[in-house]
Residue, then its C-alpha position, 0 to 999 in steps of 0.5 A: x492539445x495537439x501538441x505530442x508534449x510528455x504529461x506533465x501537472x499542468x498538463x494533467x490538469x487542463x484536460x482534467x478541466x475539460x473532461x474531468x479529474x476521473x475520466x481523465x485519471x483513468x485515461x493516464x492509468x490506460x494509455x499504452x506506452x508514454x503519457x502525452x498530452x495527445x494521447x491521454x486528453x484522446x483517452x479522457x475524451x471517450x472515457x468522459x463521453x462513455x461514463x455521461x452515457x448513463x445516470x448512476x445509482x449511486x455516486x462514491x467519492x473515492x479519496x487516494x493519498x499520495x496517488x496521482x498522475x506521476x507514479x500511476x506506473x510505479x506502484x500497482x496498488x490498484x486504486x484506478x483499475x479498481x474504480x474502473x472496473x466498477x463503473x464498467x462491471x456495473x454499466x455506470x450504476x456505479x460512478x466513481x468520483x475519483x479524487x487522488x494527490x492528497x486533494x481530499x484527504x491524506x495518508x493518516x486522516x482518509x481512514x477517519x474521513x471515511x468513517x465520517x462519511x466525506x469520503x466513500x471509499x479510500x486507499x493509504x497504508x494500514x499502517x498510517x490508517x492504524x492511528x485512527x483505526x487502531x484495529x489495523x495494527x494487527x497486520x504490523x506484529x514484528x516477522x509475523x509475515x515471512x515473505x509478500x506470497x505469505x500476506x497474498x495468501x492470508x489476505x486471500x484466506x476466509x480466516x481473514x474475515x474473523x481475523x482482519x476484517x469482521x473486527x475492522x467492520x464492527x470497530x471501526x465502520x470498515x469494509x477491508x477490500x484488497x491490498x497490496x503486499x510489501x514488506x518493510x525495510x530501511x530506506x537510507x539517506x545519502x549519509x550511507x552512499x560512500x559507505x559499504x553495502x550493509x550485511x547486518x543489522x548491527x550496521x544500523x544501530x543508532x541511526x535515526x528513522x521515520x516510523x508510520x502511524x502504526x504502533x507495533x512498528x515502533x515496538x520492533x523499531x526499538x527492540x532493534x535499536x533503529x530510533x523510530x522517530x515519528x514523521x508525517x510522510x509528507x515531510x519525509x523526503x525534506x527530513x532525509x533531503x536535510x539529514x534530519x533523520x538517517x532513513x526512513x522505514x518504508x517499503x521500497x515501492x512506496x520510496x519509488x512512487x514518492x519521488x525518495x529515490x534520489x535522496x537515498x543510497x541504499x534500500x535494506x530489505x529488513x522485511x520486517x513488518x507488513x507495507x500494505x497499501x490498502x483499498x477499503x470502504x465506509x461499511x455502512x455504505x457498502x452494507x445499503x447498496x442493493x445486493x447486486x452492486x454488493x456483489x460487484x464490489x466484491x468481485x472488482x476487490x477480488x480481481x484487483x487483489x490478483x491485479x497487484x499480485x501479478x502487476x506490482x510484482x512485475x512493477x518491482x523489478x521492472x519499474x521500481x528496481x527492488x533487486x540486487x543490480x537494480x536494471x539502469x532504467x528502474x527508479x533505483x538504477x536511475x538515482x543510484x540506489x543500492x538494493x542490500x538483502x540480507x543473508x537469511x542468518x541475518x533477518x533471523x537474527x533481527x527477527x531474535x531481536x525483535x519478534x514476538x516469537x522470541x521478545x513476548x514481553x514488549x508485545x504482550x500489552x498490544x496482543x491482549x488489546x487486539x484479542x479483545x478487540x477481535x472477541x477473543x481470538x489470539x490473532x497473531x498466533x492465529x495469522x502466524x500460522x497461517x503465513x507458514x501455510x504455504x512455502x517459504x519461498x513460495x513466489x507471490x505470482x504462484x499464491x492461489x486465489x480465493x474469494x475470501x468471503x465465502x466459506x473455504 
């Protein structure tokens, strides 16, 4: 292993196989600079030998869809910090068995194996966990959220715990830890590369697009006439490679770190629905660790929500390339992928198409159901609200943080 080769698959996994899937996990997360052979099998070396060095309390399977050693700087959702910190802050009476590229559970069924108790703690997007946990379609109302600062400071909020996550415990055996915050577009095929940067949401009419897990986006979908078709986002990137479907609506770290950049043209920046790729726990375990390791696992979560608030936005424009001009060495300006934003007329106008604000009607079965489920809270209008609570155009490095359990 002498070899100064850059990481690749095989790579990763032969020093997995002398040091361990986690140790060697978190040694790509840290390494400084390029991913080599030398230098990460140098970093799961000292990071094996420190986490052998003490007997853990207690031992967490941590199961992270889609995540693995080739987008760990694409998208900072924070998984393998987070897991990190939680041995460290615990001095090793948390281990954490972490186990990522689909290899234990993917992004529609780690929300149910966490339920089941086969994993402990998962990451996938709320909006694919929302077919097993229906609760988590809360966050996906039509232009409920009006930019990634708004969802920060929601998800930071102590009105999260009685909107978002009391119900997700007592419904659904989920402690809700941290996220990230994106939020949705349309990411289109090569049908659109020789076509004209699109201005409106008129331009998209009629094309055929990948939809989540999530049900409240395929109402918005629908109502702006964008044909949701539902697709496993495993078999996405073949759906758009063979122009089975037009795009696929996603947000535009998710299309960098799934390898879609070079089988699209062009990223519309709709914004029209919450990407938010989550880190949660089976509550029931959460709920037995002893007090002090509660605790831990509090402040990790609150520490790795400012993690993506600072190094996911950073990651957009540097790594990702979600701007106008992606930079010539961003996922997007490699594989010519165009960044279109929409006038402020224009997401207005989508947002008359489709928001409960303006189309209450194909909304209302779901908000009856969600209130109920919440114990009688309007929790759009109640997350609505909060949303608008801060700036418009409000940077989401400058949201504060808040420990959102603790009374404000």
């Amino acid at each position: 292993m002498a070899n100064d080769n850059t990481l690749d698959r095989r790579g990763f996994l032969r020093i997995a196989s002398r040091y361990g899937l986690t140790s060697t996990a978190f040694a790509a997360a840290t390494v400084a600079g390029p991913l080599t052979l030398s230098s990460v099998a140098h970093a799961a070396s000292k990071n094996a030998d420190a986490r052998a060095a003490s007997t853990p309390l207690v031992t967490l399977k941590f199961g992270a869809s889609g995540f693995n050693e080739n987008n760990l700087k694409i998208q900072e959702s924070g998984q393998l910090w987070f897991a990190q910190q939680l041995e460290q802050r615990s001095n090793g009476a948390m281990k954490i068995e972490f186990i990522g590229s689909n290899a234990i559970c993917n992004q529609l069924d780690c929300v149910k194996k966490t339920q089941q108790g086969i994993v402990d703690l998962y990451s996938a997007s709320t909006q694919n966990s929302a077919g097993s946990a229906p609760y988590y379609n809360v966050l996906d109302f039509a232009y409920m959220f009006p930019s990634r600062a708004a969802q920060h400071h929601f998800f930071y909020h102590p009105k999260s715990e009685k909107l978002l996550r009391e119900p997700l415990r007592k419904l659904h055996n989920i402690q809700f830890l941290y996220t990230h915050c994106e939020l949705r577009g349309i990411m289109l095929g090569k049908k659109f590369a020789d076509k004209p940067l699109v201005t409106s949401i008129d331009e998209l009419a009629g094309t055929k697009n990948r939809v989540t897990g999530t049900q409240l986006g395929r109402i918005a979908m629908q109502l702006m006439n964008l044909n949701p078709i539902p697709l496993a986002w495993e078999e996405t990137l073949d759906g758009l490679k063979q122009g089975l479907i037009d795009g696929a609506e996603t947000w535009m770290g998710a299309a960098a770190y799934a390898n879609m950049s070079p089988v699209l043209s062009q990223a519309v920046d709709l914004k029209f629905f919450c990407g938010t790729e989550h880190t949660a726990m089976n509550n029931k375990t959460f709920e037995k660790l002893p007090s002090t390791l509660r605790d831990i696992v509090m402040e990790t979560a609150y520490d790795a929500q400012q993690y993506t608030q600072r190094e996911q936005e950073r990651a957009l424009i540097e790594v990702v390339g979600a701007a106008p001009n992606p930079g010539p060495n961003t996922e997007f300006g490699k594989n010519g992928v165009r960044v279109a934003t929409l006038s402020d007329a224009e997401i207005l106008k989508a947002e008359k198409m489709c928001s409960p604000e303006y189309q209450p009607k194909p909304w209302e079965e779901w908000r009856e159901r969600l209130n109920k489920m919440s114990g009688g809270q309007d929790v759009y209008k109640e997350i609505y609200a909060i949303a608008r609570e801060i700036p418009k155009d409000m940077a989401a490095t400058d949201v504060k943080p808040r420990r959102w359990w603790q009374s404000a």
